[in-house]
N, C-alpha and C positions, 0 to 999 in steps of 0.2 A: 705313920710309920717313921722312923727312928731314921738318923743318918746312919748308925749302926749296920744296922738292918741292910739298909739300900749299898753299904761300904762291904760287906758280909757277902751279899746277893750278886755282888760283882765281882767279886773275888772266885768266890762259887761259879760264876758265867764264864769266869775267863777259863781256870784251869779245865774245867767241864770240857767247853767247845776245843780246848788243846787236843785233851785226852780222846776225844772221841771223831779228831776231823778226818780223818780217811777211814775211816769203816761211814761216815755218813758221807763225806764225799762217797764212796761205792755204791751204797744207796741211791744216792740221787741220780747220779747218771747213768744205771741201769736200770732202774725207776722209769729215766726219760726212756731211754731204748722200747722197754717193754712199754708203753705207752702208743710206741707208733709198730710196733711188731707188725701189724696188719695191712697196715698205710707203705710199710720197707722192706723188699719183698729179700732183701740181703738181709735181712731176721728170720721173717720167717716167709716161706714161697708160700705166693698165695693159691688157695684152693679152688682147683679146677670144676667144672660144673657139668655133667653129661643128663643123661636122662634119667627122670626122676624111675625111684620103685624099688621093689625086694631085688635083693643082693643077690644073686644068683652062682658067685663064685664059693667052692670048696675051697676047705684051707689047703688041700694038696694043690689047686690051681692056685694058690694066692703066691704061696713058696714058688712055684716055679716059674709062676710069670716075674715077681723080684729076681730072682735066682739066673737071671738073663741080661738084669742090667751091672755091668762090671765097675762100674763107678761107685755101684752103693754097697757090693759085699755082701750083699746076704742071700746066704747060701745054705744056713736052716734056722727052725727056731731058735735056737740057742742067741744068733746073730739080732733077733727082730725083739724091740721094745715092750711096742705093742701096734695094737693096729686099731684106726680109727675111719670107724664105719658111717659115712654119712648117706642113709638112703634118701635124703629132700635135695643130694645134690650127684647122685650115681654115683658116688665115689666110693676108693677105700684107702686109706692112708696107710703105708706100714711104715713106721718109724723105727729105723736102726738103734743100736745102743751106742752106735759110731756116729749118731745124729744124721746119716741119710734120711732120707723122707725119698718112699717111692708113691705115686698116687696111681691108681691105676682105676679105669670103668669096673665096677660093680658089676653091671653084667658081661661083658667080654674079656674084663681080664687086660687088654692092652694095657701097654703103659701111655699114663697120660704126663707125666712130670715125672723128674727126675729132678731135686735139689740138696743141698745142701742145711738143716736148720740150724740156725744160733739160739732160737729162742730159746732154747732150755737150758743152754750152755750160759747167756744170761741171768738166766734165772737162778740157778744156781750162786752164780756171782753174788746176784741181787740176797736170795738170803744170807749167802755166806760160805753154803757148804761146798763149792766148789776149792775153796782154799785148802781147807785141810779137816779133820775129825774133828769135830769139837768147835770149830769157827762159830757153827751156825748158834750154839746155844753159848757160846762161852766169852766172843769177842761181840756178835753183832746182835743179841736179844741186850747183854748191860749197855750198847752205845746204845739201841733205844730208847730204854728205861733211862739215862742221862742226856739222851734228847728231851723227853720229856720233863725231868729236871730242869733243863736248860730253859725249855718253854715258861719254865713256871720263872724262875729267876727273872727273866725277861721280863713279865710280868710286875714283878714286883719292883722291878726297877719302872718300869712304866711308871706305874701305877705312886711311886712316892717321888718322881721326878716331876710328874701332871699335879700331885696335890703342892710339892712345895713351891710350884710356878702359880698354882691356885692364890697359895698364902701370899706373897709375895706380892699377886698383882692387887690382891684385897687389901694389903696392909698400905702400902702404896695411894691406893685408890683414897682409903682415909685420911692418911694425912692431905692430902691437897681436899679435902672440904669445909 
Protein backbone atom coordinates (compact mmCIF):
# COMPACT_ATOMS: atom_id res chain seq x y z
CA UNK A 1 0.00 0.00 0.00
CA UNK A 2 0.96 3.52 -1.04
CA UNK A 3 2.22 6.26 1.42
CA UNK A 4 -0.78 7.91 -0.29
CA UNK A 5 -2.98 5.64 0.81
CA UNK A 6 -1.62 5.44 4.47
CA UNK A 7 -1.43 9.80 4.35
CA UNK A 8 -5.34 9.73 2.85
CA UNK A 9 -6.39 6.94 5.63
CA UNK A 10 -5.07 9.42 8.41
CA UNK A 11 -6.48 12.25 7.41
CA UNK A 12 -9.84 10.30 7.11
CA UNK A 13 -8.96 8.89 10.98
CA UNK A 14 -8.42 12.22 12.20
CA UNK A 15 -11.34 14.20 10.91
CA UNK A 16 -13.71 11.03 11.43
CA UNK A 17 -12.80 10.45 15.20
CA UNK A 18 -13.40 14.57 15.56
CA UNK A 19 -16.68 14.48 14.06
CA UNK A 20 -18.07 11.78 15.76
CA UNK A 21 -16.22 12.01 19.63
CA UNK A 22 -19.20 12.72 21.85
CA UNK A 23 -22.07 10.79 20.32
CA UNK A 24 -19.35 7.76 20.84
CA UNK A 25 -17.98 9.04 23.90
CA UNK A 26 -22.14 8.55 25.00
CA UNK A 27 -21.96 5.37 23.83
CA UNK A 28 -19.38 4.07 25.57
CA UNK A 29 -20.11 5.21 28.91
CA UNK A 30 -23.59 4.13 28.84
CA UNK A 31 -22.60 1.00 27.26
CA UNK A 32 -20.40 0.68 30.71
CA UNK A 33 -23.53 1.61 32.95
CA UNK A 34 -25.79 -0.88 31.07
CA UNK A 35 -23.31 -3.54 31.55
CA UNK A 36 -23.34 -3.44 35.25
CA UNK A 37 -27.36 -2.47 35.52
CA UNK A 38 -27.69 -5.67 37.46
CA UNK A 39 -24.49 -5.70 39.51
CA UNK A 40 -25.90 -1.40 40.53
CA UNK A 41 -28.77 -1.66 42.06
CA UNK A 42 -28.82 2.70 41.55
CA UNK A 43 -29.65 1.42 37.85
CA UNK A 44 -31.72 -0.80 38.19
CA UNK A 45 -33.22 -2.28 41.88
CA UNK A 46 -32.65 -5.55 41.93
CA UNK A 47 -35.57 -8.27 41.77
CA UNK A 48 -37.03 -9.36 44.76
CA UNK A 49 -37.81 -13.21 44.93
CA UNK A 50 -41.10 -14.68 46.90
CA UNK A 51 -42.62 -17.93 46.27
CA UNK A 52 -42.62 -19.69 43.16
CA UNK A 53 -46.19 -20.39 40.91
CA UNK A 54 -49.46 -18.77 39.04
CA UNK A 55 -50.04 -15.20 39.60
CA UNK A 56 -52.90 -15.09 41.44
CA UNK A 57 -53.36 -11.18 41.31
CA UNK A 58 -56.25 -9.25 39.15
CA UNK A 59 -55.28 -6.31 37.32
CA UNK A 60 -57.91 -4.39 39.63
CA UNK A 61 -55.71 -5.82 42.69
CA UNK A 62 -52.55 -4.86 40.77
CA UNK A 63 -53.78 -0.99 40.39
CA UNK A 64 -54.59 -0.63 43.80
CA UNK A 65 -52.02 -2.37 45.52
CA UNK A 66 -49.50 0.37 43.38
CA UNK A 67 -52.05 2.88 43.85
CA UNK A 68 -51.03 2.98 47.71
CA UNK A 69 -47.54 3.58 47.31
CA UNK A 70 -47.20 7.63 46.94
CA UNK A 71 -43.70 7.76 46.02
CA UNK A 72 -44.44 6.08 42.72
CA UNK A 73 -47.70 7.91 41.45
CA UNK A 74 -49.55 5.43 39.85
CA UNK A 75 -52.87 5.91 40.36
CA UNK A 76 -54.34 4.19 36.96
CA UNK A 77 -53.38 2.71 33.75
CA UNK A 78 -52.73 5.52 32.02
CA UNK A 79 -49.67 6.11 34.69
CA UNK A 80 -48.15 2.36 34.33
CA UNK A 81 -45.61 1.34 31.37
CA UNK A 82 -46.11 -1.97 31.73
CA UNK A 83 -45.87 -4.80 34.04
CA UNK A 84 -43.52 -7.54 34.33
CA UNK A 85 -44.61 -10.80 35.32
CA UNK A 86 -42.18 -13.10 36.79
CA UNK A 87 -43.89 -16.37 37.94
CA UNK A 88 -40.17 -18.56 38.71
CA UNK A 89 -39.61 -15.78 41.07
CA UNK A 90 -43.51 -14.66 42.77
CA UNK A 91 -43.22 -11.46 41.44
CA UNK A 92 -44.77 -8.71 39.41
CA UNK A 93 -43.00 -5.56 38.41
CA UNK A 94 -45.26 -2.50 37.34
CA UNK A 95 -43.12 0.04 35.70
CA UNK A 96 -44.19 3.64 35.80
CA UNK A 97 -43.83 5.78 32.54
CA UNK A 98 -42.25 8.27 35.46
CA UNK A 99 -39.55 5.25 35.75
CA UNK A 100 -41.04 4.11 39.31
CA UNK A 101 -40.69 0.33 39.50
CA UNK A 102 -43.34 -1.09 42.03
CA UNK A 103 -42.58 -5.03 42.66
CA UNK A 104 -45.12 -6.53 44.49
CA UNK A 105 -45.86 -10.72 45.53
CA UNK A 106 -47.81 -12.37 42.77
CA UNK A 107 -49.83 -13.83 45.05
CA UNK A 108 -50.81 -11.41 47.93
CA UNK A 109 -50.46 -8.33 46.33
CA UNK A 110 -48.12 -6.61 49.06
CA UNK A 111 -45.62 -4.38 48.18
CA UNK A 112 -42.25 -5.87 48.19
CA UNK A 113 -39.96 -2.88 46.73
CA UNK A 114 -40.36 0.37 45.89
CA UNK A 115 -37.52 2.05 43.62
CA UNK A 116 -36.45 4.30 41.46
CA UNK A 117 -35.13 2.71 37.71
CA UNK A 118 -32.35 4.59 35.53
CA UNK A 119 -32.09 1.80 33.28
CA UNK A 120 -34.27 2.89 30.69
CA UNK A 121 -33.58 6.46 31.08
CA UNK A 122 -29.88 5.10 30.17
CA UNK A 123 -30.84 3.31 27.54
CA UNK A 124 -32.40 5.69 25.92
CA UNK A 125 -29.31 7.89 26.19
CA UNK A 126 -27.36 4.95 25.11
CA UNK A 127 -29.30 4.95 21.54
CA UNK A 128 -29.73 8.38 21.32
CA UNK A 129 -33.45 8.88 21.63
CA UNK A 130 -33.48 10.41 24.82
CA UNK A 131 -31.88 13.68 23.25
CA UNK A 132 -34.32 14.75 20.94
CA UNK A 133 -36.46 13.30 17.61
CA UNK A 134 -34.38 12.20 15.17
CA UNK A 135 -31.04 11.70 17.50
CA UNK A 136 -31.40 8.08 17.30
CA UNK A 137 -31.42 7.70 13.43
CA UNK A 138 -29.96 10.83 12.33
CA UNK A 139 -26.77 11.80 14.74
CA UNK A 140 -25.94 8.27 16.56
CA UNK A 141 -26.71 5.38 13.57
CA UNK A 142 -23.90 7.77 11.01
CA UNK A 143 -21.40 8.04 14.14
CA UNK A 144 -21.61 4.19 13.99
CA UNK A 145 -21.51 3.80 10.54
CA UNK A 146 -18.05 6.27 10.85
CA UNK A 147 -16.92 4.30 13.79
CA UNK A 148 -16.80 1.71 11.59
CA UNK A 149 -15.04 3.70 8.97
CA UNK A 150 -12.84 4.59 11.64
CA UNK A 151 -12.04 0.92 12.42
CA UNK A 152 -11.34 0.18 8.87
CA UNK A 153 -8.83 3.38 8.43
CA UNK A 154 -7.20 2.07 11.49
CA UNK A 155 -6.65 -0.92 9.82
CA UNK A 156 -5.09 0.31 7.07
CA UNK A 157 -2.82 2.31 8.79
CA UNK A 158 -1.85 -0.91 10.72
CA UNK A 159 -1.58 -2.75 8.22
CA UNK A 160 0.93 -0.35 5.73
CA UNK A 161 2.89 0.84 8.88
CA UNK A 162 3.66 -3.25 9.77
CA UNK A 163 4.62 -3.87 6.02
CA UNK A 164 6.88 -0.87 5.55
CA UNK A 165 8.58 -1.78 9.07
CA UNK A 166 8.61 -5.33 7.23
CA UNK A 167 10.60 -3.69 4.19
CA UNK A 168 12.69 -1.93 5.98
CA UNK A 169 13.87 -4.42 8.43
CA UNK A 170 14.51 -6.80 5.16
CA UNK A 171 16.16 -4.43 3.22
CA UNK A 172 18.51 -3.65 6.12
CA UNK A 173 18.91 -7.27 6.97
CA UNK A 174 20.66 -7.54 3.23
CA UNK A 175 22.72 -5.12 3.05
CA UNK A 176 24.82 -6.37 6.12
CA UNK A 177 25.26 -9.89 4.39
Amino acid sequence: MSTSLRRASRTLHLWISLGIFIPVVIVIGSGLLLQVKKEVDWIQPPTQKMAEGEPSLSFAEIIDAVAQVPQAELKSWDDIDRLDVRPSKGIIKVRGNNHWEVQLDAKSGDVLQVAYRRADTIEAIHDGSWFFEGAKLYVFLPAAILLFVLWITGLVMLVTTLKSKYRKHYYRSQRHR
